[in-house]
C-alpha positions as CSV (number, residue, x, y, z in Angstrom):
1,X,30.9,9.2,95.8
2,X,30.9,7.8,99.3
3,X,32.1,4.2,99.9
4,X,31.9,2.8,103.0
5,X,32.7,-0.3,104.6
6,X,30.7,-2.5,107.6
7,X,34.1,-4.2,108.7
8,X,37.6,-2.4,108.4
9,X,39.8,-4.6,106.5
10,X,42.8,-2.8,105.4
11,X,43.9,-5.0,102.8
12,X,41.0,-4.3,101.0
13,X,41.0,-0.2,101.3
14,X,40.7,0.9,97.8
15,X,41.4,4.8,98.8
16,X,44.6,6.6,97.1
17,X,45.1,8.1,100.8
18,X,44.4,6.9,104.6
19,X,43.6,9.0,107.2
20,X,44.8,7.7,111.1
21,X,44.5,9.3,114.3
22,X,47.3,8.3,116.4
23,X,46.4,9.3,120.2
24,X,49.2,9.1,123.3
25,X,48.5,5.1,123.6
26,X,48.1,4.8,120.4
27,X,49.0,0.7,121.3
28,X,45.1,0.9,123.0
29,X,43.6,1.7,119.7
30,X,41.1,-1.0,118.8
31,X,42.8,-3.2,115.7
32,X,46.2,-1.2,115.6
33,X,47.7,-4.3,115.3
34,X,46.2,-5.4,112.5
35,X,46.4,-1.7,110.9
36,X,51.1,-2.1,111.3
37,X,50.6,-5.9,109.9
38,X,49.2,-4.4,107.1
39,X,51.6,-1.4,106.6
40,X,54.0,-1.8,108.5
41,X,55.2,-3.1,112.4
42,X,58.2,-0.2,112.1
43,X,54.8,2.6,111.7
44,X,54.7,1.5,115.7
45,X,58.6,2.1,116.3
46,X,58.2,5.7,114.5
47,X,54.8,6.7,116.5
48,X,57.4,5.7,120.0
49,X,60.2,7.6,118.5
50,X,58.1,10.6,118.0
51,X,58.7,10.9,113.8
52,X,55.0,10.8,114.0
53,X,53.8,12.6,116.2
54,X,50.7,12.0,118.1
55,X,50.1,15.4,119.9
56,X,47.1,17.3,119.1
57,X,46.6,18.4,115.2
58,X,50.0,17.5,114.3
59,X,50.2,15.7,110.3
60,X,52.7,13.5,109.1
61,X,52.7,12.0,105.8
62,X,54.4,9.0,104.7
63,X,54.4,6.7,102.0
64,X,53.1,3.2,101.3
65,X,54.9,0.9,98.6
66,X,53.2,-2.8,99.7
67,X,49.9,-2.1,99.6
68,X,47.7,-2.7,96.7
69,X,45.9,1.2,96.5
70,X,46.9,2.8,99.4
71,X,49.8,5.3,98.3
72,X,50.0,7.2,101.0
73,X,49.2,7.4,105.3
74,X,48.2,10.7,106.7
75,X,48.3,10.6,110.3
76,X,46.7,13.1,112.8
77,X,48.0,13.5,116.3
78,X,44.7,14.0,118.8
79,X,46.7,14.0,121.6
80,X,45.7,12.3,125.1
81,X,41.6,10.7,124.0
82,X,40.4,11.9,127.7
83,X,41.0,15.5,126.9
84,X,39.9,15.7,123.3
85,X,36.5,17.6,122.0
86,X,34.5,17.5,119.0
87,X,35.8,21.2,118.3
88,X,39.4,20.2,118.3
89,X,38.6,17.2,116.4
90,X,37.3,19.5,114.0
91,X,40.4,21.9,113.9
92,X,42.2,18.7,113.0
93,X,40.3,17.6,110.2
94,X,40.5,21.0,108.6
95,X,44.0,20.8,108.9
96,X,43.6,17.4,106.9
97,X,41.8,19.4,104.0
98,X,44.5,22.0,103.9
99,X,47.1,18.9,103.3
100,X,44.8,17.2,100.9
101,X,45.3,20.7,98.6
102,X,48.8,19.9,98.8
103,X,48.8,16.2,98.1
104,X,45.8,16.4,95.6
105,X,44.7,12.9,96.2
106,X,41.9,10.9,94.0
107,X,40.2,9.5,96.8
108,X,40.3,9.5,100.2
109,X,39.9,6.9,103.0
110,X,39.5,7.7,106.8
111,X,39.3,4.8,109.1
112,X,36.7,6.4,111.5
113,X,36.8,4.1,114.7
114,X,40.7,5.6,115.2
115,X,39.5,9.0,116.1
116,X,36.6,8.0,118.7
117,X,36.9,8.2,122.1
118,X,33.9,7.9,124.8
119,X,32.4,10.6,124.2
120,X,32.9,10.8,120.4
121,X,30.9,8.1,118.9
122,X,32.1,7.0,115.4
123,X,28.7,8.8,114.0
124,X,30.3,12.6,115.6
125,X,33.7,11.4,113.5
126,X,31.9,11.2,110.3
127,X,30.2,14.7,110.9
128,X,33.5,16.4,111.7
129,X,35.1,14.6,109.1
130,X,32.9,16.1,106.3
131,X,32.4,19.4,108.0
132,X,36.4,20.1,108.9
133,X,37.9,18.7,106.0
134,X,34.9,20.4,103.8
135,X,35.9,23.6,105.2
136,X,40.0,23.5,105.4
137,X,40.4,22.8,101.8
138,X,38.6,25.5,100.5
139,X,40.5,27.9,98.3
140,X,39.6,31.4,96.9
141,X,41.9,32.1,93.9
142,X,39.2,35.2,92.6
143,X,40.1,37.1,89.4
144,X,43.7,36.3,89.4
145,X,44.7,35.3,85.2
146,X,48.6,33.9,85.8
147,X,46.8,30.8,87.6
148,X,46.9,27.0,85.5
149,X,46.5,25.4,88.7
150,X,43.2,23.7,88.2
151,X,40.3,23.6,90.9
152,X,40.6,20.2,93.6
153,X,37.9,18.3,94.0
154,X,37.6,14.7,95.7
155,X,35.6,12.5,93.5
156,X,36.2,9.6,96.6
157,X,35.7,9.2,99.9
158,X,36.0,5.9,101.8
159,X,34.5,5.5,105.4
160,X,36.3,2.5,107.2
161,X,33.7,1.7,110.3
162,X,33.0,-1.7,111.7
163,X,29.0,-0.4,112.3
164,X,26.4,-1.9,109.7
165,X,24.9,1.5,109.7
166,X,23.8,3.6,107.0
167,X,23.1,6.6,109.7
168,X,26.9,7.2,110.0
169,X,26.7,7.7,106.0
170,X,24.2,10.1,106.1
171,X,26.0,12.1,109.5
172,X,29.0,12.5,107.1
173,X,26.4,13.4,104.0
174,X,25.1,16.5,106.5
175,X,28.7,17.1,107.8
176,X,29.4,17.8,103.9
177,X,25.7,20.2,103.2
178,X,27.5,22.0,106.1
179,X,30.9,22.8,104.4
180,X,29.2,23.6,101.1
181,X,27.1,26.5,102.4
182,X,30.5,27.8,104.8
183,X,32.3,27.9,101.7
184,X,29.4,29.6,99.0
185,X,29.3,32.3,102.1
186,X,32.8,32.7,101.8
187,X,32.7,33.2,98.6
188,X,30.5,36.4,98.2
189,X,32.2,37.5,101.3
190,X,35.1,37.6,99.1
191,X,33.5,39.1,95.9
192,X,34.6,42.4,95.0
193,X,31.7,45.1,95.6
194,X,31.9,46.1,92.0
195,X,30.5,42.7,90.9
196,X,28.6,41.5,93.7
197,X,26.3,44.7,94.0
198,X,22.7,44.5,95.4
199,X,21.3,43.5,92.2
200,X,23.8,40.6,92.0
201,X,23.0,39.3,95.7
202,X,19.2,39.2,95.0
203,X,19.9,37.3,91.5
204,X,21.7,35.2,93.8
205,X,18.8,34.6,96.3
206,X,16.7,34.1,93.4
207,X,18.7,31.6,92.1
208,X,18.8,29.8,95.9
209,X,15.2,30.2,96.2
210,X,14.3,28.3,92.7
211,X,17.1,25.8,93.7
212,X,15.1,24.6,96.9
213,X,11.9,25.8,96.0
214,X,11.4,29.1,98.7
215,X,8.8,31.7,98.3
216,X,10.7,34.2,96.7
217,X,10.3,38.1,96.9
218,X,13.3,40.4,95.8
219,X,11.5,44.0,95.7
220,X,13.2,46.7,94.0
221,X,14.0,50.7,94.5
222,X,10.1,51.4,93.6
223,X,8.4,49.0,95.7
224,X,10.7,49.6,98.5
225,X,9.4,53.0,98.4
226,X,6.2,51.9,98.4
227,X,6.6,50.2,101.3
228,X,7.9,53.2,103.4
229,X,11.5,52.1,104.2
230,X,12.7,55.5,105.0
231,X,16.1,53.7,106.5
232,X,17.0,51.6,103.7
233,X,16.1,54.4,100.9
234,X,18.1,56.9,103.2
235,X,21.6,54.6,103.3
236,X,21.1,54.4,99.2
237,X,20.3,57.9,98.8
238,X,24.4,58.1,97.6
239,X,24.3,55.4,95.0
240,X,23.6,54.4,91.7
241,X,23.5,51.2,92.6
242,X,19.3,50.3,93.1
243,X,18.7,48.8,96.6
244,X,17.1,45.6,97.2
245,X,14.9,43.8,99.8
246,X,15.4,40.2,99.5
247,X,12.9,37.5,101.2
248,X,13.1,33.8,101.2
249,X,10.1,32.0,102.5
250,X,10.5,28.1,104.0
251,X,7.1,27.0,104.7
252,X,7.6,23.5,106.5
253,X,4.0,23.1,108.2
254,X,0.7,23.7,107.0
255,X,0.4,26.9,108.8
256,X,2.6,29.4,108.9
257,X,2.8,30.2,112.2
258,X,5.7,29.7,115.0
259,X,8.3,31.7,112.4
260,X,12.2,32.1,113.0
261,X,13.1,35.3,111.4
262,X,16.9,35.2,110.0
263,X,17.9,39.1,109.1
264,X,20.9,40.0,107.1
265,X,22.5,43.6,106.6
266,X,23.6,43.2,103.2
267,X,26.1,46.2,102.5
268,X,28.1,45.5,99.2
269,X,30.5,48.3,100.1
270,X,30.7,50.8,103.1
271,X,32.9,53.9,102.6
272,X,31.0,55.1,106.0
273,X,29.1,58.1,103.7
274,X,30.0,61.7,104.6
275,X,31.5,59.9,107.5
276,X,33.7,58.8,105.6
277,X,36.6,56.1,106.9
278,X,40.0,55.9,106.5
279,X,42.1,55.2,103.6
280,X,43.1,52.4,105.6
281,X,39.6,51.5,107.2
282,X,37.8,51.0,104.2
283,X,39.5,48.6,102.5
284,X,38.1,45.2,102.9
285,X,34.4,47.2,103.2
286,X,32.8,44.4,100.3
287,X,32.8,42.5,103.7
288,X,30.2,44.0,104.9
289,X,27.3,42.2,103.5
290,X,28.9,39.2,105.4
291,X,25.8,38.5,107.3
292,X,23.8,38.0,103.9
293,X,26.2,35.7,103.4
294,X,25.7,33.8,106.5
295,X,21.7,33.9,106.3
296,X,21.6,32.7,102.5
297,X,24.6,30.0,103.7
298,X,22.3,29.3,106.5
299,X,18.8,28.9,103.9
300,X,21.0,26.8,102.1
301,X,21.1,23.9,104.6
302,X,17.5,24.6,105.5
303,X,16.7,23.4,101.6
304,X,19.1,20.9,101.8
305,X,17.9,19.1,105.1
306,X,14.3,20.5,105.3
307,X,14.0,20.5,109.2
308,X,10.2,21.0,110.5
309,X,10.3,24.5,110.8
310,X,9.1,27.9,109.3
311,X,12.0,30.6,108.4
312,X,12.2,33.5,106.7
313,X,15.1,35.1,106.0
314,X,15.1,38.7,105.2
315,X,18.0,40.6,103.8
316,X,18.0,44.6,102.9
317,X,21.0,45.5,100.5
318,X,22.3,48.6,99.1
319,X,26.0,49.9,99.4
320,X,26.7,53.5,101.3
321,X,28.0,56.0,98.9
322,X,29.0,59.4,98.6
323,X,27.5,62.2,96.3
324,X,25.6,65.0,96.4
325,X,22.5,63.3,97.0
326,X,24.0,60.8,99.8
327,X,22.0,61.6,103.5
328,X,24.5,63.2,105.9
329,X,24.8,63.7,109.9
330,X,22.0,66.4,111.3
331,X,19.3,64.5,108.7
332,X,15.6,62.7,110.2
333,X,14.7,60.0,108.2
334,X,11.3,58.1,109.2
335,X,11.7,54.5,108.8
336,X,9.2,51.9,107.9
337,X,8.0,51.5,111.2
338,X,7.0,55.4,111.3
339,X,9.8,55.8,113.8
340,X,11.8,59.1,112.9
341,X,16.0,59.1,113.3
342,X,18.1,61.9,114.1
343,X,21.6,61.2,111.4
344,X,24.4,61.8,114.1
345,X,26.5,59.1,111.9
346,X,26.4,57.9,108.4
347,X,29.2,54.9,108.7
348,X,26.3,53.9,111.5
349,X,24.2,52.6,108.4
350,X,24.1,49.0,109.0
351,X,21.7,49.6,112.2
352,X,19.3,51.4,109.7
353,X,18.7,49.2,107.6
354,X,18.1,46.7,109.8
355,X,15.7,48.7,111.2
356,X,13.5,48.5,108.0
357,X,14.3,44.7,107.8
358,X,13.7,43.3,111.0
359,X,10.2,45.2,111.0
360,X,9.4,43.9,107.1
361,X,10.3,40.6,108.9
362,X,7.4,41.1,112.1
363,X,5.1,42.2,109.0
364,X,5.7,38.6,107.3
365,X,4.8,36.9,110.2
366,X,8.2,36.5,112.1
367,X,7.7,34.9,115.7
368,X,11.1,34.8,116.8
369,X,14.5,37.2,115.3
370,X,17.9,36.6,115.1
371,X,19.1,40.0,113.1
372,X,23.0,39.2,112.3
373,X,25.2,42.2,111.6
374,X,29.3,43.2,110.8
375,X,27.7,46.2,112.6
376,X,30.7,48.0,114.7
377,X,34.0,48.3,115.7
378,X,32.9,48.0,118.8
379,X,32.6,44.3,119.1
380,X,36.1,44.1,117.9
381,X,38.0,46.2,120.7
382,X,35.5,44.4,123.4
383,X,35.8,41.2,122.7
384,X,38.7,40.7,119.6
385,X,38.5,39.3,116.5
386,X,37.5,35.7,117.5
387,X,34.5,36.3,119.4
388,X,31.0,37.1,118.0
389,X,29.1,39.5,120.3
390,X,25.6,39.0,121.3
391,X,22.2,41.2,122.5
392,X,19.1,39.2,123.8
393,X,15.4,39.9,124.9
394,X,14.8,36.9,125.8
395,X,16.6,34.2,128.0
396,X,14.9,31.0,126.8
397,X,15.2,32.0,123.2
398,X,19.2,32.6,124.0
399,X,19.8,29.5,125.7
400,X,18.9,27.3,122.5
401,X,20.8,30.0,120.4
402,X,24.2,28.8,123.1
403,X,23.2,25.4,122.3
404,X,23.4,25.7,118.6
405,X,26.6,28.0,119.1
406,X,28.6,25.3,121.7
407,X,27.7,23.0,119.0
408,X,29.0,24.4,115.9
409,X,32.1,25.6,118.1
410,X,31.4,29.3,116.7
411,X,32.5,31.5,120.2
412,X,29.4,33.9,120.9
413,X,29.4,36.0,124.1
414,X,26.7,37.9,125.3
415,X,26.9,41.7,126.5
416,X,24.6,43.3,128.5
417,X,21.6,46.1,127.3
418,X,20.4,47.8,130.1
419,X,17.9,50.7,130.5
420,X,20.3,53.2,130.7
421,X,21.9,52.2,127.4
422,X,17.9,52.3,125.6
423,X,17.9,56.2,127.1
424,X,21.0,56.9,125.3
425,X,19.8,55.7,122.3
426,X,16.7,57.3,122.5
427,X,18.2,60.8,123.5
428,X,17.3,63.4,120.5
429,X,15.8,67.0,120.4
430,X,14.3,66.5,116.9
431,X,13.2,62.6,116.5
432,X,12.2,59.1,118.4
433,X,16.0,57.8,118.2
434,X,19.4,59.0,117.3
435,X,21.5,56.4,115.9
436,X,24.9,57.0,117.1
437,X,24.4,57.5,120.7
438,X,28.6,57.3,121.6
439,X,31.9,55.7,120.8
440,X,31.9,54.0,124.3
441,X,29.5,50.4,124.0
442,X,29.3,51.2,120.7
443,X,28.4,47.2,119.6
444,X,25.6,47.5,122.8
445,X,24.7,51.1,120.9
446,X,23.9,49.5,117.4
447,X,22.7,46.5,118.7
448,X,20.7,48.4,120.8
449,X,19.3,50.7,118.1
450,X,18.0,47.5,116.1
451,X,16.3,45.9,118.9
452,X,13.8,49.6,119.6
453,X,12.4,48.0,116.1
454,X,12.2,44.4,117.6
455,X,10.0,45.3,120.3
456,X,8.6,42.4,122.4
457,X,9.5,39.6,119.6
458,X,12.0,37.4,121.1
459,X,15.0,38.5,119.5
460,X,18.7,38.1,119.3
461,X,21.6,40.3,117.9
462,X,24.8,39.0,116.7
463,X,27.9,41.7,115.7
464,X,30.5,39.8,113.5
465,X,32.3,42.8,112.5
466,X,35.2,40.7,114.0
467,X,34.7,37.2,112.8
468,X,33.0,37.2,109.4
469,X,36.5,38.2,108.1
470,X,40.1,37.4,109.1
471,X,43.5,38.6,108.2
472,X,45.4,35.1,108.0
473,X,45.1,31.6,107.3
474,X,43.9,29.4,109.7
475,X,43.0,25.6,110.6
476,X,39.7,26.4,108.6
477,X,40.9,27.7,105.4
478,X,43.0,31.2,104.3
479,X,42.2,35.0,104.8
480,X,39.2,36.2,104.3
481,X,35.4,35.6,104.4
482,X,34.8,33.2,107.0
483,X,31.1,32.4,106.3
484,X,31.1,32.7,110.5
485,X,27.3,32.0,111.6
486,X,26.3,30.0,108.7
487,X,26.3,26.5,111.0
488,X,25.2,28.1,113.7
489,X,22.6,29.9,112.4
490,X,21.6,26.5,110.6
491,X,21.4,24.6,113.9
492,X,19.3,27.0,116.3
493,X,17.0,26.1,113.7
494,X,17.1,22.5,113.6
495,X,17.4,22.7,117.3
496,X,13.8,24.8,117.5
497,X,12.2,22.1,115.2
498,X,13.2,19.3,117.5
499,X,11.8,21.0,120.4
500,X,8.3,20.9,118.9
């Protein structure tokens, strides 16, 4: 429930917890006056003093005993107004929902106008609010049976605002569709590859597509076959696990025409095949369908906020398994676009795949691609694990994708794919393509290899083989799954709807 008010009075807040920013002159903040007659005029000695801090992202708690609900103040340092930006503001709210696991409050009250600034308007607060604290309290406990500690949840939320405006509701309503589909990605990010196998994930896109009302198409070992995906079939060739090809259609004109393709490698586990990975390296592998995460997160806000804008996302799923039947290096495969592959690598499966996928997606009427991939190594010892890597055909197409990406705060940087690098990739004595042309620009190699099946459709390639997982907590949330891409993804289409 969301309760919010259209003049901040703070004897009347009926919240269990406040939220305050506290800036370096703090003294300027409109009404912070009245905010210490109503708690306290020593709150302004202990902000001078420094127990509360007011640098950047720094939380201090403190109680409240003469005030009617309010039990509790949590303040958040922002640091000097002039410097701070909607990302850090963000960060800082995160770090809000990783105290509010702590404090397990009933309801929540965050007096809005104390975190603006001139260039954050009280409407940007309420969106970050939502989307920060959304994400930093979510928790993963998975199959663990010595837990009694029972799921949080907020029942309450209180916006304090002096703006009759329902619009600043609704930002923080968004801000919240946001978090909810970072945190579902997360969680099949985190699902165990025994449980979340390719049958699972298209139950699971079946289940999304009823929810919000997609055209629905999950398509099995048989009509795979059917279909000629000689890429996909020759990843599965190892498993028992059936394969799937998973399609969710949002039709939001009349004609479907003008399409933003969203394509997922959905690997439920990698052991790289007859090229095989370490004992180490291959732990962590049920990450690797971390972009089906991020493109069913990503459909999940399109049902939610129905921009004006046709999407389909396509997803091909199998896991890459070894047995006697598994495809191995020195193999030619033909994929569904008739194009024949020379095997040089079998852990170099996620580009196959794709390959079916993004050309099922031209075949379905895709305009426009964005294939999404935890694709190499690469990406990670180019660019580390905080950055998402980036190929592009198309420099219009890119600059709205940066847009979307500078919004969400998500760091993508773009490498380059040059004619030399298509050569390489196309360098085989025996078929059209070879899919692991060399260790050395190995992300600009796979990304590369996917875009020979793009063709002339504007198209972008994103490797988040380094951020759709990490090792450590962080202002976000703990380890694991990320559900990187979701909000990105999300916005470029939004943004491509308003541009119509």
């Amino acid at each position: 429930m969301i309760i919010h008010t259209n003049e901040v009075l703070f004897e009347e807040v009926q919240s269990e917890t406040l939220v305050v920013a506290v800036s370096k002159h703090v003294e300027n903040t409109p009404k912070w006056d009245t905010f210490l007659k109503s708690f306290g005029e020593h709150i302004g000695d202990w902000v001078k003093s420094g127990d509360i801090s007011t640098d950047l992202k720094k939380i201090v708690k403190i109680p409240v005993s003469n005030h009617e609900s309010v039990k509790r103040v949590l303040f958040v340092g922002i640091g000097d107004r002039k410097q701070l930006t909607q990302e850090r503001l963000r960060e800082a709210f995160g770090l809000v929902g990783k105290e509010l696991l702590v404090s397990k409050p009933e309801s929540l009250g965050i007096w809005l106008p104390s975190f603006t600034t001139d260039a954050i308007t009280v409407a940007d607060v309420a969106y970050l609010a939502a989307e920060g604290i959304g994400m930093g309290s979510f928790t993963y406990e998975g199959y663990k049976t010595s837990s009694n500690v029972p799921d949080y949840y907020l029942p309450s939320i209180e916006l304090l605002m002096d703006e009759e405006d329902e619009e600043i509701v609704s930002y923080f309503e968004v801000g919240t569709i946001y978090a909810d589909a970072v945190n579902e990605a997360r969680i099949l990010v985190n699902t165990p590859g025994n449980v979340l196998t390719s049958t699972q994930l298209g139950e699971y896109a079946r289940e999304l597509g009823e929810t919000y009302g997609f055209e629905t198409e999950i398509l099995g070992k048989k009509e795979i076959e059917e279909l000629g995906m000689g890429a996909l079939l020759a990843v599965n060739q190892g498993s028992v696990e059936e394969p799937r090809l998973i399609a969710l259609k949002y039709q939001a004109t009349d004609d479907w025409t003008d399409v933003v393709g969203l394509v997922g490698k959905g690997i439920t586990f990698d052991t790289g095949g007859y090229s095989i990975k370490t004992k180490t390296g291959i732990v962590g592998m049920k990450g690797d369908m971390g972009v089906a995460a991020a493109v069913l997160g990503a459909m999940q806000i399109i049902g939610e906020l129905r921009p004006n804008k046709n999407v389909i996302a396509i997803i091909a799923s199998t896991d890459n398994m070894i047995s006697g039947n598994a495809f191995k290096p020195d193999d030619v495969i033909t994929s569904m676009s008739g194009k024949t592959i020379e095997i040089l690598n079998t852990d170099a499966e996620g580009r196959l795949v794709l390959a079916d996928a993004v050309t099922y997606a031209k075949q379905q009427g895709a305009n426009y691609i964005v294939d999404v991939a935890t694709l190499t190594g690469g990406v990670i010892t180019a660019l580390g694990y905080d950055k998402t890597g980036a190929l592009t055909n198309n420099e219009e197409f890119f600059e709205t994708f940066m847009e979307s990406s500078l919004e969400t705060g998500e760091f993508v940087w773009r490498l380059p794919l040059t004619e030399n690098d298509k050569k390489r990739i196309r360098k085989s004595d025996v078929a059209d393509l070879n899919n692991s042309p060399g260790g050395d620009g190995h992300m600009i190699f796979g990304g590369g290899f996917v875009g020979e099946f793009v063709e002339e459709t504007p198209w972008i390639h994103l490797d988040i083989a380094g951020t759709s997982d990490t090792k450590s907590a962080h202002d976000f949330g703990p380890k694991g799954g990320t559900g990187v891409m979701v909000r990105t993804l999300a916005t470029l289409v939004e943004r491509m709807a308003e541009e119509e």
